[in-house]
Phi, psi and omega in degrees: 000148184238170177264139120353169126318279193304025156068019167255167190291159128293170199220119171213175193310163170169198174298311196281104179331128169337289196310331134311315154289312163330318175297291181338283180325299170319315172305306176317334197252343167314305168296340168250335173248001186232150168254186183251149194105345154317129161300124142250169178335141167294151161311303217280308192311315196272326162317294226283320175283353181234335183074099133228167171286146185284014173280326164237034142288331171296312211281308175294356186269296168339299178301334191273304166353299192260355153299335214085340182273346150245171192246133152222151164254142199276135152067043195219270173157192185257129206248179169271138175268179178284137144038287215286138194285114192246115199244135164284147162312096180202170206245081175233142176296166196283276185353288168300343154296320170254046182232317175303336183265001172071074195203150184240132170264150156236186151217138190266079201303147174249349198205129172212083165264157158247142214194149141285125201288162180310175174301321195273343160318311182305307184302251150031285226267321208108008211267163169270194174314322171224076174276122180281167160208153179293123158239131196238117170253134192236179158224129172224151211232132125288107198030047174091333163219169187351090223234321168190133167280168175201125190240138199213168199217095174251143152326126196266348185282282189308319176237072180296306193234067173277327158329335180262072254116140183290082199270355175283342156242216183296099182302327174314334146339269175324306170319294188309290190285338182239030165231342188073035199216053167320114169308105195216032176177184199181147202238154174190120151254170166233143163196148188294115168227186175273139171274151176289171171302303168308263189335312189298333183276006164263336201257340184084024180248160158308145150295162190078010179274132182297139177213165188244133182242140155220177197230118159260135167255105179224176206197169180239116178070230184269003191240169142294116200229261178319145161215144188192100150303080207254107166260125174271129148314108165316328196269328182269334183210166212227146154286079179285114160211154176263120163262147176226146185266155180226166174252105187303000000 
């Protein structure tokens, strides 16, 4: 992307597609300049303010669509939608999730113990009976507020001094650059339960309020490196996925 004179961005060739730096910037500026139920900008404004084609003002708009962060109303225009964090069914750190929806994340580690993990951990990882495990309990936060707690489990064989490391960003990070263990693949169910007390006074909600929990298994190659317990606020987020039909 390039700068103007008049200091607005451009969108210009490179690896990354027009219609992707275009999002990006949008999502950005969603975030800083707009609330929600605002009118935005027209396709022809947003071609005229980035020098793009309106083919790829559909397409980044599109994408912001489905993100959740805009709405169109028929025969109205396209508004900022509320809030809720709409995340795609995708293999991503929590960071990189809510920085693509233009949400700034932060996180609160609460727990960075070595400890033997519960049984489905146990499982999970592969370990034999007396196996350690890392257990990293987080709280994460979007523009402040509360979004999921996440309680995880790494092999202590794999990450012997995960502890020493900044646990407060992407561990997926961390995984990559000092274990040699990129995540590049993942097992996830999801399912609807109540929050419990303890959660709910983390999460900031009444107890008995709906969270999306989910249960992950995720790995580098053939091994299992994460077992990760995730409780979601229901009222803040949300899921996206594209279905197509196929034939077994």
């Amino acid at each position: 992307m390039d700068s103007t004179m008049n200091g607005e961005v451009r969108i210009g060739d490179g690896v990354v597609p027009k219609h992707e730096q275009l999002r990006i910037l949008l999502a950005e500026t969603i975030a800083r300049d707009f609330a929600p139920g605002d009118a935005f900008p027209s396709e022809r404004r947003l071609c005229l303010d980035h020098g793009v084609s309106r083919v790829t003002v559909r397409a980044a708009v599109g994408e912001l669509e489905r993100d959740g962060l805009l709405t169109r109303v028929r025969g109205k225009g396209t508004y900022v939608a509320a809030r809720t964090a709409r995340s795609r069914l995708h293999l991503a750190s929590f960071h990189d999730d809510m920085r693509r929806l233009g949400l700034t994340p932060t996180t609160v580690v609460l727990e960075v113990a070595l400890t033997t993990g519960p049984p489905e951990a146990v499982r999970a990882l592969g370990q034999g009976p007396d196996g350690r495990c890392w257990h990293l309990r987080r709280l994460r936060v979007a523009d402040g507020v509360p979004m999921s707690i996440d309680d995880a489990w790494y092999d202590a064989e794999q990450v012997p001094d995960l502890d020493v490391h900044d646990l407060s960003g992407s561990v997926y990070g961390i995984l990559q650059e000092h274990y040699r263990l990129p995540i590049d693949r993942a097992e996830q169910t999801v399912a609807a339960q109540q929050a419990d007390e303890a959660s709910a006074v983390l999460l900031g909600i009444p107890a008995g309020r709906p969270i999306l929990v989910f249960d992950r298994t995720s790995s580098s190659g053939d091994r299992p490196v994460e077992y990760t317990v995730s409780r979601y606020r229901g009222d803040r987020y949300e899921l996206h996925m594209s279905l197509d039909r196929s034939w077994a």
